[in-house]
MDAnalysis code that builds the backbone (N, CA, C; Angstrom):
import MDAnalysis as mda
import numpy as np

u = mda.Universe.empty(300, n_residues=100, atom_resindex=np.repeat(np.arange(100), 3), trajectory=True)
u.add_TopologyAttr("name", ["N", "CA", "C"] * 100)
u.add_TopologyAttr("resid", np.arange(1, 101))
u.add_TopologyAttr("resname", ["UNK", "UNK", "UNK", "UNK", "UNK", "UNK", "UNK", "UNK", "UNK", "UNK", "UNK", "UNK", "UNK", "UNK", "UNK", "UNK", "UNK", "UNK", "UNK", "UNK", "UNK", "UNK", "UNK", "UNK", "UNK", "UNK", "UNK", "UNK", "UNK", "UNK", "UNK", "UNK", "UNK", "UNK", "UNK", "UNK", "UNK", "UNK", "UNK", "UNK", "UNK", "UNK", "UNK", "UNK", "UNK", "UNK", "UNK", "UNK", "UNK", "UNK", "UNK", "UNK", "UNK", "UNK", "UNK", "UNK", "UNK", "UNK", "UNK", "UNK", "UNK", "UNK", "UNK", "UNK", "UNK", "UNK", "UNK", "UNK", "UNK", "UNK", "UNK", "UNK", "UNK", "UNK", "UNK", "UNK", "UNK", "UNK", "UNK", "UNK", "UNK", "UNK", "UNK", "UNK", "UNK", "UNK", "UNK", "UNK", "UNK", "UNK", "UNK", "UNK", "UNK", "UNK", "UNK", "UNK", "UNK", "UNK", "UNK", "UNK"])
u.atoms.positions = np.array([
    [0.812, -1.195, 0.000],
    [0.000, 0.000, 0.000],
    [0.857, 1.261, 0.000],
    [1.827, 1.145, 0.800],
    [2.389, 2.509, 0.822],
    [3.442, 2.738, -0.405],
    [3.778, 1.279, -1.344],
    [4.377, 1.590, -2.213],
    [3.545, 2.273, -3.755],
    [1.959, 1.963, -3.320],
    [1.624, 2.850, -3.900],
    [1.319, 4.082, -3.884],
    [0.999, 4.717, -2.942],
    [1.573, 5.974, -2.706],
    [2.585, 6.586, -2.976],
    [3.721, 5.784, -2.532],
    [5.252, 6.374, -3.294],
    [4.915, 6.878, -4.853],
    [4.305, 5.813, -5.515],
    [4.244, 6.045, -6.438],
    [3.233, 7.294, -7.278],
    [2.222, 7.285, -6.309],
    [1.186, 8.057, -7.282],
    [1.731, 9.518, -6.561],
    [2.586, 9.688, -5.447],
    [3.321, 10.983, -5.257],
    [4.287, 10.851, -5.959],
    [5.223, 10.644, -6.225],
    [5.692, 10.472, -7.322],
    [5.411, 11.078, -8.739],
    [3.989, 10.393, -9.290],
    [3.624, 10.899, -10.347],
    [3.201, 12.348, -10.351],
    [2.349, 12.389, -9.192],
    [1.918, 13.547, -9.608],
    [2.808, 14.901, -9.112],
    [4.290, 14.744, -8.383],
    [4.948, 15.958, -8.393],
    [6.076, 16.062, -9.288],
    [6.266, 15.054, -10.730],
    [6.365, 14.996, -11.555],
    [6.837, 15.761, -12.726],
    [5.353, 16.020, -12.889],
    [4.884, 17.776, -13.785],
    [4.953, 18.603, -13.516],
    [5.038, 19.104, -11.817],
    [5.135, 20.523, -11.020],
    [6.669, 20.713, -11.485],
    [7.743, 19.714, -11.323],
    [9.111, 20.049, -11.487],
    [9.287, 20.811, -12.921],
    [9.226, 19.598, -13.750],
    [9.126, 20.180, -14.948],
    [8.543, 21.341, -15.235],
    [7.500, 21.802, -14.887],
    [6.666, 23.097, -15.140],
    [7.436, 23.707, -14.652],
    [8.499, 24.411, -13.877],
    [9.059, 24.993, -13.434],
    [10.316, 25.209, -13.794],
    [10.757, 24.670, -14.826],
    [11.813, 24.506, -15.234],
    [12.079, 25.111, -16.587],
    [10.560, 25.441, -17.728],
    [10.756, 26.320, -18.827],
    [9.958, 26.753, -18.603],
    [9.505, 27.717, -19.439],
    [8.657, 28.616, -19.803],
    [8.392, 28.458, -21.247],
    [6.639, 28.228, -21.729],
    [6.532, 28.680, -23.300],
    [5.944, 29.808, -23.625],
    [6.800, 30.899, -24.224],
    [6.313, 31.804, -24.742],
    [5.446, 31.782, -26.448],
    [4.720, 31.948, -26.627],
    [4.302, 31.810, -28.298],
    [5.107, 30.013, -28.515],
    [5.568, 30.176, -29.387],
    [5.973, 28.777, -29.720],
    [7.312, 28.520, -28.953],
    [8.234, 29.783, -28.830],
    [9.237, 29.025, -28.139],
    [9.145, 28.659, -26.795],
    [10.181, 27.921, -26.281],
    [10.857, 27.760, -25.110],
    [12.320, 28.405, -24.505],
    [11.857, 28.559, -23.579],
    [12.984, 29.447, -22.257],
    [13.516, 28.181, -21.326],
    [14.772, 27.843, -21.124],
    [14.899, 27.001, -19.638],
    [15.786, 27.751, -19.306],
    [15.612, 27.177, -17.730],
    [16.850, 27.963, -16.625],
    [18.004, 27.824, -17.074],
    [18.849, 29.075, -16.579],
    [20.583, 29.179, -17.087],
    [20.190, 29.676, -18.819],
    [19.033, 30.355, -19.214],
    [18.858, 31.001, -20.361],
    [19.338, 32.373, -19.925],
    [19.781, 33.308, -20.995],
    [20.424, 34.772, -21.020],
    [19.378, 35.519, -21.134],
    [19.849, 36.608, -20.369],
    [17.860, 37.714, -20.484],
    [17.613, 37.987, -22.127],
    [18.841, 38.227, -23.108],
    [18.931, 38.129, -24.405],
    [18.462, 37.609, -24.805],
    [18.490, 36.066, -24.570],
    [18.071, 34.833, -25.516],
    [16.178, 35.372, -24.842],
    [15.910, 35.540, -23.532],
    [14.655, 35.407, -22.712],
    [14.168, 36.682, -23.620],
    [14.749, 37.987, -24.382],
    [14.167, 38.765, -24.762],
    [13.685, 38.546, -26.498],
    [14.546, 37.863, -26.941],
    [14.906, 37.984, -28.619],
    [13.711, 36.739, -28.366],
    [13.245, 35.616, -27.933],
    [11.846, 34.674, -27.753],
    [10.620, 35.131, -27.232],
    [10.529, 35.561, -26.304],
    [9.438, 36.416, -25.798],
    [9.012, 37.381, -25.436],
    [10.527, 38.499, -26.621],
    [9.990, 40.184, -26.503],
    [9.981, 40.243, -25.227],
    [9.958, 41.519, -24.954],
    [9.496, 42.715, -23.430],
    [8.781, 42.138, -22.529],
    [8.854, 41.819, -21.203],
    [7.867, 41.399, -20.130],
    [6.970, 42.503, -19.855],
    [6.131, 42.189, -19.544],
    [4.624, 43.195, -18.929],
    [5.489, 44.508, -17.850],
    [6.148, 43.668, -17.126],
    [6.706, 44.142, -15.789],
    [8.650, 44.071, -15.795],
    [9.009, 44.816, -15.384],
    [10.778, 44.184, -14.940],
    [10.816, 44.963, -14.001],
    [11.407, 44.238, -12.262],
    [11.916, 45.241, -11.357],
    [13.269, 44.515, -11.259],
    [13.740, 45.773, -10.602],
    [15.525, 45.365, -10.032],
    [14.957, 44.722, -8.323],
    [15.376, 43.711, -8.485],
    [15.115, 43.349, -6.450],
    [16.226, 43.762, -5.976],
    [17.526, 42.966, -6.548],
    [18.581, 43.761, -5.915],
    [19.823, 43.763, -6.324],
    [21.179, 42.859, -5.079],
    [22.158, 42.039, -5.391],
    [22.257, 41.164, -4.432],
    [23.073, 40.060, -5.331],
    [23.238, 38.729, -4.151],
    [24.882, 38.414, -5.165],
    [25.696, 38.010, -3.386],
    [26.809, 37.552, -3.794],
    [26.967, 36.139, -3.795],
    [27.620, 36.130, -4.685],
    [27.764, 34.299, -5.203],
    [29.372, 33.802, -5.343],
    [29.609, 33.040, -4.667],
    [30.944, 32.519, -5.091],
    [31.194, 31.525, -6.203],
    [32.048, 31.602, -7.351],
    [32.478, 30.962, -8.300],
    [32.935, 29.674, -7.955],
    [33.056, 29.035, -9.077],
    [33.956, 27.510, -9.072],
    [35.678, 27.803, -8.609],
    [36.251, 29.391, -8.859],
    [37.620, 28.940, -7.930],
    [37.667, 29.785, -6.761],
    [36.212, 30.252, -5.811],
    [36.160, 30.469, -4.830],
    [36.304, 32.241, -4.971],
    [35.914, 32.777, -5.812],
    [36.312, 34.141, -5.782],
    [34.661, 34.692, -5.912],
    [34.507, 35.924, -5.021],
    [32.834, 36.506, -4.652],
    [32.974, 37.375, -5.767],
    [31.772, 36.949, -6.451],
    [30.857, 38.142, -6.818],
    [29.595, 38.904, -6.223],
    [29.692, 39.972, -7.150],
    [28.057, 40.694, -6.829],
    [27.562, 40.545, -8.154],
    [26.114, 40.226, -8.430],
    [25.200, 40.263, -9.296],
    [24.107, 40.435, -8.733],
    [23.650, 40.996, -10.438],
    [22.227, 41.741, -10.527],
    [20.763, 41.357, -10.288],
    [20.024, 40.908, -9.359],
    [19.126, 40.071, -9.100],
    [17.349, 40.926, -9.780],
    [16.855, 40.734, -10.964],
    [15.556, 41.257, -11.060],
    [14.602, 39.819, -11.468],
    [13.288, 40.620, -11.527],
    [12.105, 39.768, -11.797],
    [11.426, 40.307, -12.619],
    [11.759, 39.788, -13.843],
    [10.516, 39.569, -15.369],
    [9.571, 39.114, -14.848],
    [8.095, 39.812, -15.518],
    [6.721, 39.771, -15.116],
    [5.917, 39.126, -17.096],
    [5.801, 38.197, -17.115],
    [4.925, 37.682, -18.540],
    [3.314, 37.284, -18.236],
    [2.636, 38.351, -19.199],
    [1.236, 37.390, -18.581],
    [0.837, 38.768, -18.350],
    [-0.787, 38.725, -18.005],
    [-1.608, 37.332, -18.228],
    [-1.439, 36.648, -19.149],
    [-1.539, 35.478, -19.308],
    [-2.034, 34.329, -20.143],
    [-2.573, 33.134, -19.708],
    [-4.296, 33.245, -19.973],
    [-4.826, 32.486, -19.517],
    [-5.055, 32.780, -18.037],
    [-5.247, 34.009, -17.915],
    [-5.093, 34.348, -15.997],
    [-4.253, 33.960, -15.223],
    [-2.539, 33.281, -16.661],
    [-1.978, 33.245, -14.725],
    [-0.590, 34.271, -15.753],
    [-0.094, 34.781, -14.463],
    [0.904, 35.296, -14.446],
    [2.593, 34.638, -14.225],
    [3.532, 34.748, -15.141],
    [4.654, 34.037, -14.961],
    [5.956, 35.201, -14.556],
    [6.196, 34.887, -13.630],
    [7.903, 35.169, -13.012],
    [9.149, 34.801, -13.064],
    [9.902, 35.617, -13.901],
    [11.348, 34.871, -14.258],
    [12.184, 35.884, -13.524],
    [13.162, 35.134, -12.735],
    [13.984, 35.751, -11.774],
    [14.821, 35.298, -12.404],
    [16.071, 36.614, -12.493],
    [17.167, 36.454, -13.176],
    [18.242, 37.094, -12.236],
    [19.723, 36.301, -12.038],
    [20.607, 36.707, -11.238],
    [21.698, 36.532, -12.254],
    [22.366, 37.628, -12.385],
    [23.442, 38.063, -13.029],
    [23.134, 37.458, -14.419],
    [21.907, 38.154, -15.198],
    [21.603, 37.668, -16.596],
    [21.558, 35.947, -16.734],
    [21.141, 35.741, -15.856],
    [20.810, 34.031, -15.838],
    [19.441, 33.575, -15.588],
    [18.690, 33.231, -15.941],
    [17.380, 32.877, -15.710],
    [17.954, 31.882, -14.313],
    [17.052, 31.856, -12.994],
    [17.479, 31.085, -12.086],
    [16.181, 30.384, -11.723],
    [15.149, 30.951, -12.203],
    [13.953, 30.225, -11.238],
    [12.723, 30.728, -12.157],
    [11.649, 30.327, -12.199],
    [10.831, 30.380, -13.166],
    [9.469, 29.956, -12.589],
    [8.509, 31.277, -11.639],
    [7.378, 30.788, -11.121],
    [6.206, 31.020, -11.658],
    [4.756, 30.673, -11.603],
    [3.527, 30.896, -12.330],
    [2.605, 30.681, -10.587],
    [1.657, 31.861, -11.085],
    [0.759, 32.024, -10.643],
    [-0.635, 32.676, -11.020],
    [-1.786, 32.243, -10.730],
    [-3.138, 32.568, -10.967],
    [-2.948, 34.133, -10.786],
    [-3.392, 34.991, -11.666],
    [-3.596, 36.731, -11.667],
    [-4.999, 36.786, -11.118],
    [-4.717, 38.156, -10.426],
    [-5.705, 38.797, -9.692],
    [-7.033, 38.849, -10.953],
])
């Protein structure tokens, strides 16, 4: 019994990952570690862009940076609204939610 459960949780958090992982604009696709470039030249201008802030990140040979942390606003579509957070021109995270 409980290995079915494993399983049907399993299935169904599945699709949440994936959904979270691109974005389709018109026909194309966006995935994380995309350039705001590539995110602009596919799905044109967002509705919204704010600056949130900076966040420092350390590299692969241990040396800090500062980068640019904002949030692209796409949408409505279909009443929901999509959020692409970008840190130092990197797409990092990619959320959707139902619009007011």
């Amino acid at each position: 019994m409980t290995k079915r459960l494993a399983v049907l949780a399993l299935a169904l958090w599945a699709p949440v990952a994936l959904a979270s992982s691109t974005y389709r604009c018109g026909s194309q696709l966006v995935s994380r570690d995309a350039t705001t470039s590539e995110v602009l030249s596919k799905c044109g201008p967002p509705a919204s862009d704010n600056l949130i802030g900076f966040k420092e990140v350390v590299d692969v040979y241990g040396f800090r940076n500062e980068v640019q942390v904002e949030e692209w606003i796409y949408g409505p579509n279909n009443g929901m609204l999509h959020y692409l957070r970008f840190e130092g021109n990197r797409l990092m995270r990619i959320d959707s939610r139902r619009g007011q």
